[in-house]
LUMKOLFI-143925 format. One record per residue (C-alpha): residue number from 1; residue in one letter; x, y negated, z negated. Coordinates in nm, 2 decimals, m for minus. Example, Ala and Ser with C-alpha at 12.3 -4.5 7.8 and 13.67 -1.06 7.14 Angstrom:
PT    k  r      c1      c2      c3
PT    1  a    1.23    0.45   m0.78
PT    2  s    1.37    0.11   m0.71
***
This chain:
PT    k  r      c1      c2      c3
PT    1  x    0.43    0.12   m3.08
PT    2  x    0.24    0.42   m2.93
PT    3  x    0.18    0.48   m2.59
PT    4  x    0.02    0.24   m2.33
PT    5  x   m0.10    0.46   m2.07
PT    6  x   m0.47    0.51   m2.01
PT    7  x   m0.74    0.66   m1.78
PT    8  x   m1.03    0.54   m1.76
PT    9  x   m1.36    0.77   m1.71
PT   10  x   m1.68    0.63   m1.65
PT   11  x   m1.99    0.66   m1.43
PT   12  x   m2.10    0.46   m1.10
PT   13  x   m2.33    0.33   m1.32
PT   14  x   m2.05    0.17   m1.55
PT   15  x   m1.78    0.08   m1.26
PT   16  x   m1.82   m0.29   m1.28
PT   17  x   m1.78   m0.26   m1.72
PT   18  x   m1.48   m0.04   m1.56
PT   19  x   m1.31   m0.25   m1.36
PT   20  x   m1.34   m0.56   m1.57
PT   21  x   m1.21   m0.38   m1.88
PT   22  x   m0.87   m0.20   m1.63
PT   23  x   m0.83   m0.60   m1.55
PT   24  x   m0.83   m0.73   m1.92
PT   25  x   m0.64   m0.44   m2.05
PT   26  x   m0.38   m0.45   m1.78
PT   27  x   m0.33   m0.81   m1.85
PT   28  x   m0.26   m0.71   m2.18
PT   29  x    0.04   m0.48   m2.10
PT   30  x   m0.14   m0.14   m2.09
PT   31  x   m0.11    0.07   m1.75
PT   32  x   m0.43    0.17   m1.66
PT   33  x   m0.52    0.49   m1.40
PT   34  x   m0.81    0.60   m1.26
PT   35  x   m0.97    0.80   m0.98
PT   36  x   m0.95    0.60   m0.64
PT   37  x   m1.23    0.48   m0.51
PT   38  x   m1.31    0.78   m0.26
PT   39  x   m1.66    0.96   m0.20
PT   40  x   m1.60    1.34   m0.31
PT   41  x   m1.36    1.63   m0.23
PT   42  x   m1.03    1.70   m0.22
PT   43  x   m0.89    1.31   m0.26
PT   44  x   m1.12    1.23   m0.52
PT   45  x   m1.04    1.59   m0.75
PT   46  x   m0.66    1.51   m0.67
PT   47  x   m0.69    1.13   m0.79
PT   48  x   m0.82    1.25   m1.12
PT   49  x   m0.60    1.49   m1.19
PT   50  x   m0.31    1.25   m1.13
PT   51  x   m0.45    0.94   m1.33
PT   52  x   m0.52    1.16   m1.59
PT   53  x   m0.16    1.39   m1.57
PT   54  x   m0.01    1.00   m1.59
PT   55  x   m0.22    0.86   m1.90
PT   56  x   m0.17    0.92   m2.28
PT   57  x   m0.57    0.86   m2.34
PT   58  x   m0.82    0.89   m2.20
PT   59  x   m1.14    0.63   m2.21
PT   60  x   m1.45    0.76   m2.18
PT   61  x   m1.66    0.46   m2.07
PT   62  x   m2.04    0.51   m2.17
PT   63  x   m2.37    0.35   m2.13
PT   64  x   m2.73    0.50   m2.12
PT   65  x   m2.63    0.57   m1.78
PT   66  x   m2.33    0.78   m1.84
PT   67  x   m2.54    1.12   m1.84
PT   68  x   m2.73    1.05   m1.50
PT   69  x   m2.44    1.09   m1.25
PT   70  x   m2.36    1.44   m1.10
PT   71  x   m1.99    1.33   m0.98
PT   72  x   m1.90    1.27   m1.35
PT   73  x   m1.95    1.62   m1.44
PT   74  x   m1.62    1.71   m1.21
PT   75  x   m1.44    1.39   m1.42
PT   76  x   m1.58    1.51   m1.74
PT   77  x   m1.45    1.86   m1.67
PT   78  x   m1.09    1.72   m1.56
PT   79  x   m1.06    1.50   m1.88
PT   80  x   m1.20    1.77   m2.14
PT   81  x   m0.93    2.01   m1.96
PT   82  x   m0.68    1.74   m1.99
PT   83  x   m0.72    1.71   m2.35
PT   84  x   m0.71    2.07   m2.41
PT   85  x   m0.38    2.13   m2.25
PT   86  x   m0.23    1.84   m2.41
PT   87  x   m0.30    1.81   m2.80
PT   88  x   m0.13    1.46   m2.79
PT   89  x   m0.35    1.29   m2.55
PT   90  x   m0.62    1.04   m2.72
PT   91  x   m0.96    1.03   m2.62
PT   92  x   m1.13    0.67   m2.71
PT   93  x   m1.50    0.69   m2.63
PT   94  x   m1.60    0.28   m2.54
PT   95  x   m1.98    0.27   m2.59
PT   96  x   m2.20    0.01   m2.42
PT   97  x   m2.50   m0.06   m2.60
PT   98  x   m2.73    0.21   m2.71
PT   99  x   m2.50    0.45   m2.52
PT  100  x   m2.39    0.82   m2.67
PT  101  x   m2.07    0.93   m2.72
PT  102  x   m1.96    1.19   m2.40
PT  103  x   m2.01    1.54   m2.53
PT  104  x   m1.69    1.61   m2.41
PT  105  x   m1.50    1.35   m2.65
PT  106  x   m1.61    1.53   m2.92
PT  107  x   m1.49    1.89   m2.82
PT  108  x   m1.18    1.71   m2.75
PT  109  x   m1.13    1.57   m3.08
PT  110  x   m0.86    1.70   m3.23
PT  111  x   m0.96    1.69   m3.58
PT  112  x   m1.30    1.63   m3.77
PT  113  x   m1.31    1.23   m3.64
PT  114  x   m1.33    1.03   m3.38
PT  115  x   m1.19    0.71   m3.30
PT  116  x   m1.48    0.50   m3.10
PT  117  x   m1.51    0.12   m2.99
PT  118  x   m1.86   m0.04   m2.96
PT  119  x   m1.96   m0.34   m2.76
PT  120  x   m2.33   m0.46   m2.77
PT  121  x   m2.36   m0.56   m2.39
PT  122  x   m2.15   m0.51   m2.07
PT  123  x   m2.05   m0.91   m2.10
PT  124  x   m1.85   m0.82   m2.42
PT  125  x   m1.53   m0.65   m2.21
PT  126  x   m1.23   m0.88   m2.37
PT  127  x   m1.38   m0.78   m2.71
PT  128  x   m1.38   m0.39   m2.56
PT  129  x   m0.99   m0.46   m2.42
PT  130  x   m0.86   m0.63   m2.73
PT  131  x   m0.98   m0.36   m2.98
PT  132  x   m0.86   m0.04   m2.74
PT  133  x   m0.54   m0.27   m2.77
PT  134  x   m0.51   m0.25   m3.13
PT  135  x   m0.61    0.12   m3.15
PT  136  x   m0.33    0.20   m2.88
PT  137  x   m0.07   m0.02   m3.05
PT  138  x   m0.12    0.23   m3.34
PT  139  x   m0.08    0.63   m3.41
PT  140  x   m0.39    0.77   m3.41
PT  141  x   m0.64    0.73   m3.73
PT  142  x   m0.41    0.47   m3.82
PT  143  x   m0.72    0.22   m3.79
PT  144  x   m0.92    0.25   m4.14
PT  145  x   m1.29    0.41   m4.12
PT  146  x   m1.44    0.06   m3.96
PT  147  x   m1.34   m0.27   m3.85
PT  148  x   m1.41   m0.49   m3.66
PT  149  x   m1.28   m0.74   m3.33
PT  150  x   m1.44   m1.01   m3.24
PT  151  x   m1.78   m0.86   m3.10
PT  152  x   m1.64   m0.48   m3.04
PT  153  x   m1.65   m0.23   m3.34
PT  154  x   m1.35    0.01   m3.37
PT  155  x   m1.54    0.31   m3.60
PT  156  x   m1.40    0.65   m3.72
PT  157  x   m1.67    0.88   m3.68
PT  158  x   m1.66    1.20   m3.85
PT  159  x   m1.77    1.50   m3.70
PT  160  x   m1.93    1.74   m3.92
PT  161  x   m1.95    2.14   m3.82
PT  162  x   m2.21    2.21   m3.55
PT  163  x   m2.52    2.40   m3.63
PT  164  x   m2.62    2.68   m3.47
PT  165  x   m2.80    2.52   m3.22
PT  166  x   m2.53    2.20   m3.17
PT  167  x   m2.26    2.50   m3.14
PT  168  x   m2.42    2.70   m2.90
PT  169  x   m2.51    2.32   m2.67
PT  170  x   m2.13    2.27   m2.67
PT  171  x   m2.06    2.59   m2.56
PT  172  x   m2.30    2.57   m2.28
PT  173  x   m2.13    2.26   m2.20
PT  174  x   m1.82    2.35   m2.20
PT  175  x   m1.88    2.66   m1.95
PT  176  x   m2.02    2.46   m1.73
PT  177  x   m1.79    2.19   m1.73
PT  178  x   m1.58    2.52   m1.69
PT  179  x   m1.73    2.64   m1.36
PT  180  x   m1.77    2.29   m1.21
PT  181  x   m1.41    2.26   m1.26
PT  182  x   m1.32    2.58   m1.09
PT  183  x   m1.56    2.49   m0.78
PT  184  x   m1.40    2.20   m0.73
PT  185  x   m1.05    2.32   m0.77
PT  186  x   m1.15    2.60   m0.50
PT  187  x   m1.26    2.33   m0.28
PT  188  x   m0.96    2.13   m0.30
PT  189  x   m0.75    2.42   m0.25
PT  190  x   m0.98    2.58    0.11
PT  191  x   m0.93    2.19    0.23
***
């Protein structure tokens, strides 16, 4: 069985989806971390960096909501870093709705796919919990290309090479995910 360990990264706007899914997930054996619930600064930076030092993958929670939040950029930054220096840590986008995939998911990935789990609405969180429980039961890719649980969808999204203009977005995201992970860091560190 692979690892059980998981932080979960998501936006105020999805914190009740959040907290309902840590709930179901933990009461299906998996150890769940996340940042604690603090306003900003140095507690908050330190929080992430431990939930995410803890976990095995990471769950990037997202709704239409997900990209309107200025905290999550920190988070974002923290995770993306996370997933660089470890090559064995998982990210497992869970998409509400109509919801995108985080851009920084897929310059985690660490091949040309992704492993993603859909719900249709914020009610369907046991469908959410029990598929991420069957991806984490199993290696990575070890899934098939589609299936599905109950009303989630697990899908195996393959991610073609960037154009130009795709490559050059990503890399504009990723430097400033880049210098918003610095600032903070600095901050933490003057406090």
């Amino acid at each position: 069985m692979a690892a059980m360990d998981v932080y979960i990264s998501r936006s105020p706007a999805d914190e009740a989806f959040a907290r309902r899914l840590r709930d179901e997930l933990v009461k299906l054996g998996v150890t769940v971390h996340e940042a604690h619930q603090v306003a900003s600064g140095p507690e908050f930076s330190a929080s992430v960096r431990e939930g995410l030092a803890a976990s095995d993958t990471i769950l990037a929670v997202s709704s239409k909501q997900y990209e309107l939040t200025g905290r999550l950029g920190y988070e974002n930054s923290e995770a993306l870093g996370a997933a660089w220096d470890d090559k064995e840590k998982r990210v497992i986008p869970v998409v509400i709705g109509a919801g995108a995939i985080p851009a920084f998911a897929y310059s985690a990935a660490a091949d040309d796919s992704l492993e993603v789990v859909r719900v249709p609405s914020r009610r369907d969180v046991r469908a959410a919990a029990n598929a991420l429980l069957r991806l984490l039961s199993d290696p990575p890719g070890e899934n098939g290309a589609a299936s599905s649980k109950g009303r989630a969808t697990i899908t195996l999204e393959r991610l073609g090479p960037p154009s130009d203009e795709g490559f050059e977005a990503i890399e504009a995201y990723v430097a400033d995910q880049r210098a918003i992970r610095m600032k903070m860091q600095a901050q933490a560190r003057a406090s």
